[in-house]
C-alpha positions as CSV (number, residue, x, y, z in Angstrom):
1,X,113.2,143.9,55.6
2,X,110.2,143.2,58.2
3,X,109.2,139.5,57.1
4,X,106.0,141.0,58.7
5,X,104.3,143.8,60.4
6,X,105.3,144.4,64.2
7,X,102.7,143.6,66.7
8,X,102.0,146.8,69.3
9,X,100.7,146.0,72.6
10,X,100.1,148.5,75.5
11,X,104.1,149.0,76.0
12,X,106.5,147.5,73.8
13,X,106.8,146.3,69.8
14,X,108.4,143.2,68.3
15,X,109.6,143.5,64.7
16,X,110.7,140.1,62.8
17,X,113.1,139.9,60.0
18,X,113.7,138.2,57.2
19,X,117.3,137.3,56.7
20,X,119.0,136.5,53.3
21,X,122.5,135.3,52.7
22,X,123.5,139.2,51.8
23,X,123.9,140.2,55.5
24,X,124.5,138.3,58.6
25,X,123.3,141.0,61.6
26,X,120.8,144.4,61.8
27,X,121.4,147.2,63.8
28,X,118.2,148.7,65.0
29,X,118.2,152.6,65.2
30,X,114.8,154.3,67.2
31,X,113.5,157.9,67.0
32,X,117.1,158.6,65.4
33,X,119.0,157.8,68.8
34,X,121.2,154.9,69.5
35,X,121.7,151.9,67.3
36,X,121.2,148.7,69.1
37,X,122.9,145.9,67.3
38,X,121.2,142.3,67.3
39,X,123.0,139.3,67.9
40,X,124.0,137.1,64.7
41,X,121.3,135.8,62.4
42,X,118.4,136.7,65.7
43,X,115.4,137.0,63.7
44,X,113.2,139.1,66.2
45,X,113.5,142.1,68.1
46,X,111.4,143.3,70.9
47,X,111.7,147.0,72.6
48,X,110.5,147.0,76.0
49,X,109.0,150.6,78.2
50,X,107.3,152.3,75.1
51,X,104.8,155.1,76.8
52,X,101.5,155.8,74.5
53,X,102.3,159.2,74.4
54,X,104.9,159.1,72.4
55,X,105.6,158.1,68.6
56,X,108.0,155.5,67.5
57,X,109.9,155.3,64.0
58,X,112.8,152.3,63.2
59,X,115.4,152.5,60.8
60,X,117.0,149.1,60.1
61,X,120.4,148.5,58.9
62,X,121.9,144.9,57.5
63,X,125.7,144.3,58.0
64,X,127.7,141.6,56.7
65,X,130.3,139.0,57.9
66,X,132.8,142.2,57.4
67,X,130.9,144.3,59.4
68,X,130.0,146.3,56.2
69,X,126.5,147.6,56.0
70,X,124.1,147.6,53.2
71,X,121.0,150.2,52.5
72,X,119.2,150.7,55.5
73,X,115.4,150.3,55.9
74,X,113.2,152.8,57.4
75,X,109.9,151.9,58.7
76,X,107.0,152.8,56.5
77,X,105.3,154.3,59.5
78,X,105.1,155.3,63.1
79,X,104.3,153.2,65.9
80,X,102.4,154.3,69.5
81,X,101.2,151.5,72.4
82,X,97.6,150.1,72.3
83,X,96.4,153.2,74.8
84,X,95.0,152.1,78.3
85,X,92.9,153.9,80.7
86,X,93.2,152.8,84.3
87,X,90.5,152.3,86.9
88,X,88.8,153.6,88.3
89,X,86.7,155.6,86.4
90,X,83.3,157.7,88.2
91,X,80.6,159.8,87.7
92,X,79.1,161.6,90.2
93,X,76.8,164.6,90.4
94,X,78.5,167.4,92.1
95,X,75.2,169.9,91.5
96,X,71.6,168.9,90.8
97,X,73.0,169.8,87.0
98,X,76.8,168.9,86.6
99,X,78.3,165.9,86.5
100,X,81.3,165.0,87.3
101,X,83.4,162.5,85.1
102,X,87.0,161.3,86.2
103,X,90.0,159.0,85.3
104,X,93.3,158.3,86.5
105,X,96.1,160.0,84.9
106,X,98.6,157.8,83.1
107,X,101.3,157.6,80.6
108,X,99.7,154.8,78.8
109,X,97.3,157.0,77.1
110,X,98.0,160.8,75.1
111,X,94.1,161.9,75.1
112,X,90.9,160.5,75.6
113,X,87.6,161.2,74.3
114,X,84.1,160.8,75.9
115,X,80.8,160.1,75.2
116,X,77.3,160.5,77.1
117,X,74.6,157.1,76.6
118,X,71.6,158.3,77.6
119,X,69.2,155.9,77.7
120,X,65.4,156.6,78.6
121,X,63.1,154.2,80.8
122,X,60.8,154.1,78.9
123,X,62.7,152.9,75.8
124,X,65.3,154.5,73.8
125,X,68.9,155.4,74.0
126,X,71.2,158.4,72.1
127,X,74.8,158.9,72.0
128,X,76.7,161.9,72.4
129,X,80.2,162.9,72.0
130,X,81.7,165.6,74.4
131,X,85.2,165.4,73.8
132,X,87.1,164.2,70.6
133,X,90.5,164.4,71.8
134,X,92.2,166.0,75.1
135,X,94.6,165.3,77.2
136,X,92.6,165.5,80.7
137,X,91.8,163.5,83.5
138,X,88.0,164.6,84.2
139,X,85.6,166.1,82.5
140,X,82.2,168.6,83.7
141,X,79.0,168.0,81.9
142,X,76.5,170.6,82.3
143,X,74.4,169.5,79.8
144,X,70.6,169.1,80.8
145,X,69.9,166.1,82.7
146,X,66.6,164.3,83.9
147,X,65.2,162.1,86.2
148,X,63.8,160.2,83.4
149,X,66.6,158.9,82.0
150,X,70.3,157.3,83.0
151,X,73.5,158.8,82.2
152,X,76.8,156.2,81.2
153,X,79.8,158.0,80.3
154,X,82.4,155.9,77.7
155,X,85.9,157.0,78.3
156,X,88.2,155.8,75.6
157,X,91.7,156.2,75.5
158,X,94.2,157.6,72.6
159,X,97.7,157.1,71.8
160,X,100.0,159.5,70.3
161,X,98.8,158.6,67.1
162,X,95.0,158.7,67.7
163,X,94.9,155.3,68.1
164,X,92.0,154.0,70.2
165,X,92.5,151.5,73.0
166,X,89.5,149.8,74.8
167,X,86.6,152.0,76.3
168,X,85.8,151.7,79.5
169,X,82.1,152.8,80.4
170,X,81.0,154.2,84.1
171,X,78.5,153.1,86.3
172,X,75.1,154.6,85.5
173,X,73.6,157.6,87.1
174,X,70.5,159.6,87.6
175,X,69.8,162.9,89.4
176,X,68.4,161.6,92.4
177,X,65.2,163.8,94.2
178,X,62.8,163.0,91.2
179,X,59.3,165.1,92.0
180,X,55.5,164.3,91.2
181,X,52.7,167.0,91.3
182,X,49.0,166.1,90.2
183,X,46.2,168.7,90.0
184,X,43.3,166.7,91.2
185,X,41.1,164.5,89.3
186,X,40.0,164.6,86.0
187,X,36.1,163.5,87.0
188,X,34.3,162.8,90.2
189,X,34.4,159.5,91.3
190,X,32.1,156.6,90.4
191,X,31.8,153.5,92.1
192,X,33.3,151.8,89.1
193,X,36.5,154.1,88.4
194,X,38.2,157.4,89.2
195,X,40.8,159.0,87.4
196,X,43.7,161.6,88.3
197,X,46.5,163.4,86.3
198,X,50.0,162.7,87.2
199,X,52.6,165.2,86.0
200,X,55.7,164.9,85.7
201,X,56.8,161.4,84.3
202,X,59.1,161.2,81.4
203,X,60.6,164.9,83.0
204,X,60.7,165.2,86.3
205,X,60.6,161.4,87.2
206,X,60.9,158.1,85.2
207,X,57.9,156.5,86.4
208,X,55.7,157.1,89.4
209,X,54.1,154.0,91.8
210,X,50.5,154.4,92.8
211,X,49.1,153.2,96.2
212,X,45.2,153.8,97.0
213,X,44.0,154.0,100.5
214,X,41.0,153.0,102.0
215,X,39.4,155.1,105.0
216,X,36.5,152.8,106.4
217,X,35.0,154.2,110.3
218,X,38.2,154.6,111.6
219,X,40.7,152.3,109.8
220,X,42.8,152.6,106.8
221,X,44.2,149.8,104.4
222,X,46.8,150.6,101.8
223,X,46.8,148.6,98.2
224,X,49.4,149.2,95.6
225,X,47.7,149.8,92.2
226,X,50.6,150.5,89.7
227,X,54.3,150.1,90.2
228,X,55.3,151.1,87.4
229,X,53.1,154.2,86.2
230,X,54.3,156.3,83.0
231,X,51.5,158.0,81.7
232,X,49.8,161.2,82.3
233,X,46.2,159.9,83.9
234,X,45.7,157.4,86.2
235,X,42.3,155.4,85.7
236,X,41.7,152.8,88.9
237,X,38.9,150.9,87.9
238,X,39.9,147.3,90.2
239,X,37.1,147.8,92.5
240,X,34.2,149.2,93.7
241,X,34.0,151.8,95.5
242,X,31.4,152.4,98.5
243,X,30.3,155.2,99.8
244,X,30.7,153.9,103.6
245,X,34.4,154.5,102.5
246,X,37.1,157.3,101.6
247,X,39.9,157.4,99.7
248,X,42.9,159.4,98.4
249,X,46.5,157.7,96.2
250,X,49.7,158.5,97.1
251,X,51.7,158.7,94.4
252,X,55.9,158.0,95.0
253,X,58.3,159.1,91.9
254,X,61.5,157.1,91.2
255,X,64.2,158.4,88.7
256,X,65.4,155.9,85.8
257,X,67.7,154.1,88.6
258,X,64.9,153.5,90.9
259,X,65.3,156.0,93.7
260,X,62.5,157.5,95.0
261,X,61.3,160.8,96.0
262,X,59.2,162.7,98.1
263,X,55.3,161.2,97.7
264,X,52.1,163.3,97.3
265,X,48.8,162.5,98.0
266,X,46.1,163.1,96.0
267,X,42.5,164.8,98.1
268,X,40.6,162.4,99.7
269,X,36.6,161.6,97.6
270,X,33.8,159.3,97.7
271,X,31.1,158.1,95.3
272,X,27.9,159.0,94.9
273,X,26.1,158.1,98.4
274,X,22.6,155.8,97.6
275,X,20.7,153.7,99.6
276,X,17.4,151.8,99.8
277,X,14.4,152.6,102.6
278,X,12.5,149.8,104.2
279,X,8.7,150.6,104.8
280,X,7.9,153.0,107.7
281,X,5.7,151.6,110.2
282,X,3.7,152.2,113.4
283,X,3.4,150.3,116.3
284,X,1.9,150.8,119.7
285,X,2.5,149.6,123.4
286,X,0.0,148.4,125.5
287,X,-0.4,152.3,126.7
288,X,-1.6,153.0,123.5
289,X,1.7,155.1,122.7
290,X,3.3,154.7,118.9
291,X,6.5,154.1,117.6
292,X,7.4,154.6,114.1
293,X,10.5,152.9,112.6
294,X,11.6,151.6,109.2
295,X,15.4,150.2,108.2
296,X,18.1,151.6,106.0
297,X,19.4,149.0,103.4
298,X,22.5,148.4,100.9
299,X,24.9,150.1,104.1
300,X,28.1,149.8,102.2
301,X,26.8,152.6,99.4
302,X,26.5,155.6,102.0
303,X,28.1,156.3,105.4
304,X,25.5,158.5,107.0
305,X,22.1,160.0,106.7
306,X,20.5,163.5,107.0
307,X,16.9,163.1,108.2
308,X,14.0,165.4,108.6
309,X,9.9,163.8,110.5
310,X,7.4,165.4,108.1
311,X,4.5,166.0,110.5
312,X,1.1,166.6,108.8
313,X,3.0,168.2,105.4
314,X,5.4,170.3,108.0
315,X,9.1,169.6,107.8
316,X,10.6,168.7,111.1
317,X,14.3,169.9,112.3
318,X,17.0,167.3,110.5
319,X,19.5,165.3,112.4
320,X,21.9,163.1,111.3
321,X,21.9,159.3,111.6
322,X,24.9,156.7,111.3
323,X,23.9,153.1,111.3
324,X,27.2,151.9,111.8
325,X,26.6,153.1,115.7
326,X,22.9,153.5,115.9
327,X,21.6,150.1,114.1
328,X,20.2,149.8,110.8
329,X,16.7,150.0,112.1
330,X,15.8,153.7,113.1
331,X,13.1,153.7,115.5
332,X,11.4,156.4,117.6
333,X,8.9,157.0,120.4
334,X,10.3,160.1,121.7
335,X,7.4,162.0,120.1
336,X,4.2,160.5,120.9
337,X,2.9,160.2,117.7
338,X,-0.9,161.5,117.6
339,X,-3.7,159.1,116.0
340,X,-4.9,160.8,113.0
341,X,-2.2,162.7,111.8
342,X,-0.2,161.7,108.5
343,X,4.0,161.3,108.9
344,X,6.7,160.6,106.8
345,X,10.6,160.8,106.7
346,X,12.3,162.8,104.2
347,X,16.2,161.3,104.0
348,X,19.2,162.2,102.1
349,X,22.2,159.5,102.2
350,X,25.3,161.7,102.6
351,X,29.1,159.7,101.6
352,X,32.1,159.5,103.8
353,X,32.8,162.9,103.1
354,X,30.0,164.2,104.0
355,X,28.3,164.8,100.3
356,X,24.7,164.6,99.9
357,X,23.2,161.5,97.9
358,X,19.5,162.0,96.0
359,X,17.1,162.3,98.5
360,X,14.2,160.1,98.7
361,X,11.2,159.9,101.6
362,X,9.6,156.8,103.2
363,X,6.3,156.1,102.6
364,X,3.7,157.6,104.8
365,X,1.5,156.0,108.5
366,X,-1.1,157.5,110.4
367,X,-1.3,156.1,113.6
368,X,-4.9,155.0,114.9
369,X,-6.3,156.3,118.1
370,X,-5.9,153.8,121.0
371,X,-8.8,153.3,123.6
372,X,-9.7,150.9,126.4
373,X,-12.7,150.8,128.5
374,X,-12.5,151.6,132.2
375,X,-14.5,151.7,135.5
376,X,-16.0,153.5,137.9
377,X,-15.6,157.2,138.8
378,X,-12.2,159.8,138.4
379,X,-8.7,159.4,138.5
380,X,-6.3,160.2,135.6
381,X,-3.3,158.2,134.7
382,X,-1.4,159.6,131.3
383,X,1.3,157.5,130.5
384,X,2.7,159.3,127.4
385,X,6.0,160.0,129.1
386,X,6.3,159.5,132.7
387,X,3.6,158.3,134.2
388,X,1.8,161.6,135.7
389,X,-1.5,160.8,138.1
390,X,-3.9,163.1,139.2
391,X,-4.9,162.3,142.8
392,X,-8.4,163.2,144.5
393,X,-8.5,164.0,148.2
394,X,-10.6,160.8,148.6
395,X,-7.4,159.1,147.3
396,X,-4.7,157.0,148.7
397,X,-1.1,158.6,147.9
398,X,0.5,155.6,145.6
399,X,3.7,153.9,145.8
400,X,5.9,157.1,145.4
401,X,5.0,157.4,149.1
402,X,3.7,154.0,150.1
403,X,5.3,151.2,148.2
404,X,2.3,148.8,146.7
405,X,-0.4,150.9,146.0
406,X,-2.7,150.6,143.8
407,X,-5.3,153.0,142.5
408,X,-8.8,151.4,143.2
409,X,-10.5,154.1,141.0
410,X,-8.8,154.5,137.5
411,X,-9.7,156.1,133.9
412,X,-7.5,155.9,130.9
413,X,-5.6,158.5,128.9
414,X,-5.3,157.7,124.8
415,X,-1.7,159.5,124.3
416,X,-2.6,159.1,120.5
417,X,-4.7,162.1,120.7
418,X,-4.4,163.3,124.7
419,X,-8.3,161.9,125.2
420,X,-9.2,161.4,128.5
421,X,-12.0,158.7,129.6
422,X,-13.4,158.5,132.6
423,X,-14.6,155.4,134.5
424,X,-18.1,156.3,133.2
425,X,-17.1,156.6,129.6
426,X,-16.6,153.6,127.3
C-alpha cells in the first residue's frame, strides 16, 4: 500500500500511496482511534502534533467508487518523532566532587542517555556512559574528577522507541582551585642549573607555570621559565647564576581549562660563592706609617666576604666585607702595621645567603722600618695616630694654643716599630 516508507521528523509523519484502479479513496485509522478519510485519489498523507513519547501504528483501508472497502493494510511497524533535546543544557559543579548535569524537560524526547568525555591535557581522551535510558531532566555525577583533565557531558535524546535524536554536548569543565606542593630541590644549586620537584601535575593540576626570581642588593626581577610545565622536576639551566644574587621560583597551577590556583614558592639558594684575590701590598705615608690593601675580583660570583689579619702566624678577629658598599679595593691603616713583622689575610667568599665559599689567603708583606734623619737636641713628635708631642719647659706651646707654631727643635718617631730618634741620632 505505502508506495514508500514514511518520512519521521521531530513531530509529524507523511505516508504516500500508491493507487491502483481497484479503489478510489483510503481511510487512515491511528493507534486504533478514529478513521480519517482522504480526499479522492490524494496520494499523500501527513499527521501533524506527534509527541516522541509516544508510539504510532496505521492501519490503511482502500474503498471504492461504491464506498466498499477492500483488505486493509496495517503498517509493518511503529513509528515515534526524531527525539529533540532543548537548550540549554549545563554542567556545573555543585561540590568540589559532583557535578551537576541538566536539560530542559520536553515532550519531544521519552529518555535520554549521557555520557562523560574526559579528555586529559596532556593527551588522551575516554568515554563513559552513565545513563542508558531514563526519563530525567538532570543527572549527578560523583564520579572522581581532576584538575588534570576536562569533563564534556553528551546528552542524547530518545524517542518512544529508543530512537536517538541528535546529541547535544555541554560546555567543558574543570574543578577549579587546582594545588602545587614541591619538597625542595633535588641538588644544590650550580651556577649552570638547579633543579626542584613539582608534585602534583597530571592529579592535582594540569600543568604548572614556572617564574624564577632574581634578588640582587636590594632589587628583584621576575622571568618566566616554563608556561607550560608537566613533569615531575624542573631543571633551569638558561643562565648563570651568580653568587652576588638569590633566587627562589614560584610555581602557579592551572587545571585543564586554564584557571589557576594558589602559587608556591620554592626556598630561596645561591651557588657556590668564589672569587679571585689581588696581591696584598704595603705602602707608607711620608710619616713612615703603612697601609696594607689588595682588591677582590670576579664580584658577580660572591656577595660578601668573611675576613680575618693574620699577624705574625696569629689569627686576627674576622669582620665581614661587602664590596658592593665598601669598594672593591680593601685597604687599611687603622693598625699601624710594625716593620718587620710578616701579615696576611685569610678570606672566605660567603653567597647571597650567607653560605661560606672555599677559603683562600692573600699572599703575605712585611712592612720595612721607616727612618729619617733629624737635628739638634729633644722633642718627640709620634704621628702614628694623632699627632701626640712631648713638650720641654724650654719649649714654645704649639699651635693648639698659639696658631703658627712651629717646633724649632724636633726628633722623629718610626711608627713601623715605635723607635724614637733624637736630633743627635741618625
Amino acid at each position: 500500500m505505502f508506495s514508500s516508507l514514511p518520512s519521521v521528523d521531530t513531530s509529524s509523519i507523511t505516508m504516500y500511496f500508491a493507487y491502483g484502479l481497484s479503489f478510489e479513496y483510503v481511510t487512515v485509522t491511528e493507534n486504533g482511534g478514529t478513521s480519517t478519510r482522504l480526499p479522492n485519489y490524494q496520494t499523500s498523507y501527513t499527521r501533524y502534533g506527534l509527541l516522541a513519547t509516544n508510539t504510532y501504528s496505521y492501519v490503511i483501508t482502500p474503498f471504492n467508487a461504491m464506498d466498499n472497502n477492500g483488505p486493509s493494510f496495517t503498517s509493518p511497524t511503529s513509528y515515534s518523532p526524531v527525539p529533540v533535546v532543548g537548550t540549554p543544557v549545563s554542567a556545573v559543579y555543585t561540590s568540589p566532587t559532583s557535578i551537576s548535569v541538566s536539560w530542559p524537560s520536553a515532550t519531544t524526547y521519552a529518555t535520554v542517555s549521557v555520557s562523560r568525555t574526559t579528555t586529559f591535557y596532556i593527551g588522551g581522551s575516554t568515554t563513559q556512559t552513565l545513563v542508558s535510558s531514563l526519563a530525567i531532566t538532570s543527572f549527578i555525577d560523583l564520579s572522581q574528577n581532576t584538575p588534570a583533565a576536562q569533563y564534556t557531558y553528551t546528552i542524547t535524546p530518545l524517542n518512544a522507541l529508543a530512537g536517538p535524536g541528535t546529541p547535544v554536548i555541554t560546555a567543558a569543565i574543570s574543578p577549579t582551585g587546582p594545588t602545587v606542593t614541591t619538597t625542595g630541590y633535588t641538588s644544590a644549586m650550580t651556577s649552570s642549573s638547579v633543579s626542584f620537584n613539582v608534585t602534583g601535575c597530571g592529579t592535582t593540576c594540569a600543568y604548572v607555570s614556572v617564574v624564577r626570581n632574581t634578588y640582587l642588593n636590594g632589587t628583584v626581577s621576575n622571568m618566566s621559565v616554563n608556561s607550560t610545565f608537566t613533569g615531575t622536576t624542573f631543571t633551569d639551566n638558561t643562565v648563570t647564576f651568580l653568587g652576588d644574587s638569590s633566587y627562589n621560583y614560584t610555581i602557579t597551577p592551572y587545571n585543564a581549562l586554564g584557571a589557576n590556583g594558589t602559587s608556591v614558592t620554592t626556598t630561596t639558594v645561591s651557588p657556590p660563592a668564589t672569587l679571585t684575590v689581588g696581591a696584598l701590598t704595603t705602602v707608607a705615608d711620608i710619616y713612615g706609617k703603612n697601609t696594607l690593601s689588595f682588591t677582590l675580583g670576579s664580584l658577580a660570583t660572591f656577595y660578601d666576604v668573611s675576613m680575618a689579619l693574620v699577624t705574625n702566624g696569629t689569627i686576627g678577629t674576622y669582620f665581614v666585607y661587602n664590596p658592593y658598599i665598601s669598594g672593591a679595593t680593601y685597604s687599611d691603616a687603622s693598625s699601624g702595621y710594625v716593620g718587620g713583622s710578616n701579615y696576611y689575610y685569610q678570606i672566605t667568599p660567603r653567597n647571597a645567603v650567607q653560605q661560606l665559599g672555599s677559603a683562600l689567603v692573600t699572599n703575605s708583606v712585611s712592612p720595612a722600618i721607616q727612618s729619617v734623619t733629624s737635628t739638634k737636641n729633644v722633642s718627640v713628635i709620634d704621628t702614628t695616630g694623632n699627632t701626640l708631642v712631648m713638650y720641654y719647659p724650654f719649649e714654645i706651646i704649639p699651635s693648639a694654643v698659639r696658631p703658627g707654631y712651629t717646633p724649632k727643635y724636633q726628633s722623629v718617631v718610626d711608627p713601623s716599630s715605635m723607635m724614637i730618634y733624637y736630633g743627635f741620632d741618625i
